[in-house]
C-alpha positions, 0 to 999 in steps of 0.5 A: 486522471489516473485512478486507483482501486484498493481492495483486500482490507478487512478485519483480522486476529492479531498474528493473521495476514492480510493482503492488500492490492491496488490496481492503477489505471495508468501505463506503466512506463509513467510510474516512478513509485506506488506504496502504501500509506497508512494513518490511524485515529488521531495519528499522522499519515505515514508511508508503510511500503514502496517500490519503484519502477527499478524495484527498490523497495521502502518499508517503515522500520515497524513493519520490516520482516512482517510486510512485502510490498511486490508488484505486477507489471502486466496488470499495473498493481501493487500487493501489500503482504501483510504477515503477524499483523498487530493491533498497531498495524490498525488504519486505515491503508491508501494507495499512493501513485507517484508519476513521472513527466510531471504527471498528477500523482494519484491517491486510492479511496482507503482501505480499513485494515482492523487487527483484533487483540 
């Protein structure tokens, strides 16, 4: 089963930047996609950023030109740059695996994003 581990949350000033990475304990020629999901209090799961195995990259409307979602191969991790962070931007974010071949995709445990006013 493959496993994630999220680190880099915290808490941050509104316009400060944070730096989320997620390492995946699987090969990687079994990754379709990671990304990042974030849900807030009361709100709704949502996908924040993503990159496929071919590199093409997703990103909610609201955090295009703030976020950059990149990856590293070798090390089998995804990184979330978060710039000129908002309070909107507060949640919690979750590492999200998507796999090829069938396999199970995988979730990381969440990581508490908190950006002050």
């Amino acid at each position: 089963q493959a496993q994630l581990v999220e680190s880099g949350g915290g808490l941050v000033q509104a316009g400060g930047s944070l730096r989320l990475s997620c390492a995946a304990s699987v090969s990687i020629l079994t990754i379709n996609a990671m990304g990042w999901y974030r849900q807030a209090p009361g709100k709704q799961r949502e996908l924040v950023a993503s990159i496929t195995s071919g590199g093409i990259t997703n990103y909610l409307d609201s955090v295009k030109g703030r976020f950059t979602i990149s990856r590293d191969n070798a090390k089998v991790t995804v990184h979330l740059q978060m710039n000129n962070l908002k309070p909107e931007d507060t949640a919690v974010y979750y590492c999200h695996l998507n796999r090829k071949f069938g396999l199970l995709e995988a979730w990381g445990q969440g990581t508490l994003v908190t950006v002050s006013s």
